[in-house]
N, C-alpha and C positions, 0 to 999 in steps of 0.2 A: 446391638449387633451391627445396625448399619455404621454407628460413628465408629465401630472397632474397625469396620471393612473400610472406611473414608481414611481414616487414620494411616492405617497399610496401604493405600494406595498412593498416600501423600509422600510417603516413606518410600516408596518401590520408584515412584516417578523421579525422586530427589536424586539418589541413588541412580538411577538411569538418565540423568541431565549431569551428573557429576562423569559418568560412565564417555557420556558424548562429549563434553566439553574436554575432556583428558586423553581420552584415545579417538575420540573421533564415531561415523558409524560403524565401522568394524567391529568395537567394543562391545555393541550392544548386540547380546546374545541373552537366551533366556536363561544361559545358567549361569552368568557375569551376573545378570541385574541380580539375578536372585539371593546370590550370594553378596551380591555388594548391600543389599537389601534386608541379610538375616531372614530369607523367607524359602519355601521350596517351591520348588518349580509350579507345580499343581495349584499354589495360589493365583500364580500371575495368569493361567488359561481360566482362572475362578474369576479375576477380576477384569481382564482386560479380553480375556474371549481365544487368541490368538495373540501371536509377534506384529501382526498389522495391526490390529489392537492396541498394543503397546505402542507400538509406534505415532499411532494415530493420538494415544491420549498423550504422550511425549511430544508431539507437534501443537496439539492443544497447550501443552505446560509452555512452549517456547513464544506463544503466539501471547500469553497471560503477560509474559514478564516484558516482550513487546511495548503492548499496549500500557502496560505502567510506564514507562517511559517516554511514548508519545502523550496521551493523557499529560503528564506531566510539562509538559512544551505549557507555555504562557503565552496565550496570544495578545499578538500586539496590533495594532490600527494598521502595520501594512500584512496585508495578505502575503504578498509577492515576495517578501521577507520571510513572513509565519512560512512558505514553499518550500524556499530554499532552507531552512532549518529541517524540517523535516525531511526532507530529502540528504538532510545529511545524517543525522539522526538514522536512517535505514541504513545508509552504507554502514557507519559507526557502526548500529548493530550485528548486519551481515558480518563484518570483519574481525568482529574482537569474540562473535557466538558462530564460525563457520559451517558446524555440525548442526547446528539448530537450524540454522538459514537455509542448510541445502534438505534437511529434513521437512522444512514447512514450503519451501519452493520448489527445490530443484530435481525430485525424486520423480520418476515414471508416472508415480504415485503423488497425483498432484491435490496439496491438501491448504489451496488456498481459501478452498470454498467452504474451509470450517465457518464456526460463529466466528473467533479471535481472529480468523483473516476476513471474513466479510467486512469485519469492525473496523480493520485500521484501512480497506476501502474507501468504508463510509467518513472516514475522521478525515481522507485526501480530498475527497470528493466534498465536503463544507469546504474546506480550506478554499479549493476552488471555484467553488460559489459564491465563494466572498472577494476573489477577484473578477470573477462575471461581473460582481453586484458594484463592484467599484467599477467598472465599467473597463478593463484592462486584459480581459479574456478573450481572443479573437477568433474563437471556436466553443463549438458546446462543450457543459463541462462536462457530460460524458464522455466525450471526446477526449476532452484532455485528462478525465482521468486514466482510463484506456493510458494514453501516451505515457502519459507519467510514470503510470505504474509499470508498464514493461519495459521501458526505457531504464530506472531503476533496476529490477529484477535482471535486467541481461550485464549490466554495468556492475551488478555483487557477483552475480553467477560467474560472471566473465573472470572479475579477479579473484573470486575463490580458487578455480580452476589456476590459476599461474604463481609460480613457485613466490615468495614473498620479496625475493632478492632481485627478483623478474620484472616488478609489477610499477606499472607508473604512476607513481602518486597524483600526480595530477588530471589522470582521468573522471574521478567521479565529479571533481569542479566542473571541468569542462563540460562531460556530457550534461549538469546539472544548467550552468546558462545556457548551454545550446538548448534543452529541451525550453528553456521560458522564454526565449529569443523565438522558438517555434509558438508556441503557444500562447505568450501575453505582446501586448504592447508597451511603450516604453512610458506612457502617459493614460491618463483617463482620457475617454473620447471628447471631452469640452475641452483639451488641451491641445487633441491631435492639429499636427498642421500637414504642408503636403507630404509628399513621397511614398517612399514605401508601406509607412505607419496610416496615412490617410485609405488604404485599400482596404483594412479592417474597421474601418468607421465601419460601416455595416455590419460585421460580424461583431465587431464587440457592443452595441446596441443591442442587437439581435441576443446575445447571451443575456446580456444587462435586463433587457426587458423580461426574458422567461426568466431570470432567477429572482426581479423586482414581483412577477406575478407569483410566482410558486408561494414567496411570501406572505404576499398579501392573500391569497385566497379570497380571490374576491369571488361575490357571485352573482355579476353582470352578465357572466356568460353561462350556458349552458354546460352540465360534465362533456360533452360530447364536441362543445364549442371549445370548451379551454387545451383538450385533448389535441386538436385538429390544430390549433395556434400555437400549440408546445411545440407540434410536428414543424411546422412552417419558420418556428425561429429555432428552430434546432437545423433544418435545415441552410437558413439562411447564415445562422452562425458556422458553420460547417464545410459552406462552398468556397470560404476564400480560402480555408488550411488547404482544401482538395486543391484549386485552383495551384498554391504556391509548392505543394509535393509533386504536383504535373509537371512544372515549369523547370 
């Protein structure tokens, strides 16, 4: 009975991911999927509760097919590199799934907090850990994943909203080096030399080091001591970003 209901559900979501990619969210009504589906209506409030329901496990299916394709990224020795791929990677997806995008982002009804968006979070957040860890991060990397991420999100949002014929292609390049121009340096810190690159010696140390301990787990220190020096090189990592948004 359950793999007959799994089966129908795989079937109704199909059907209603074909519904959005073709007409968009307009299309998706309960008596479109249903029909696009071969099911009656009375199924889809049996399986899915509610249209927010459906909805929600259709932002879930969009968030799947996502993460197989991040997943799929091959990493390589530069982080900074592995970034900028994936960062483009989210526009590409935004752009070519616009129903799906503004479904899993852009709705009142914000469903990035599912599992499938925590996930591709946490896939941004290594990436940048492994530029802290190269020493090339001049802010924490929760920080910059914060940045990153909204920064992306407002750059697909931005040009999903503008007619196609509108839209300038070379935005998502640019905002993509502006954001790493904000966020990384141009060198590891045993490279830096003076200028503007030498004011994040300390903050990218400061990264470098809590992503070196996070690591290691080492237990020199106390839970309550490692806690307190996460704070102080998160902070330290942190004050030169605030210092240069001040300025």
């Amino acid at each position: 009975m359950q793999e007959r209901a799994a089966r129908t559900q795989t079937r109704v979501l199909r059907a209603a991911a074909e519904l959005l990619s073709s007409q968009g969210r307009a299309g998706i009504s309960t008596r479109a999927v249903s029909a696009a589906a071969g099911v009656q209506p009375p199924t889809l409030y049996r399986l899915f509760g509610d249209k927010d329901g459906l909805l929600d496990a259709l932002a879930a299916y969009g968030f799947e097919q996502y993460l197989r394709e991040k997943q799929a990224l091959a990493q390589t020795d530069d982080p900074v590199e592995d970034l900028r791929r994936s960062w483009d990677l989210h526009v590409g997806f935004g752009l070519t799934r616009p129903g799906f995008y503004v479904l899993m982002y852009g709705e009142g009804r914000y469903r990035g907090g599912m599992p499938g968006g925590l996930e591709t979070i946490a896939i941004l957040r290594q990436t940048l850990a492994r530029v802290a860890a190269a020493g090339r991060l001049r802010m924490s990397v929760e920080r910059a994943t914060q940045l990153v991420h909204a920064m992306g999100l407002g750059v697909v949002l931005s040009l999903i909203a503008t007619p196609p014929s509108e839209r300038d292609e070379t935005l998502p390049t640019t905002a993509r080096e502006h954001a790493l121009r904000m966020i990384t340096t141009a060198d590891t810190v045993g490279e830096q030399g003076t200028g503007e690159d030498s004011c994040a010696v300390v903050a990218c140390r400061a990264a470098a080091l809590r992503e070196a301990l996070s690591r290691d787990r080492t237990t020199s220190l106390t839970p309550s001591e490692g806690a307190l020096l996460a704070d102080w090189l998160d902070r330290l990592a942190d004050a030169n970003s605030a210092a240069r948004s001040a300025s």
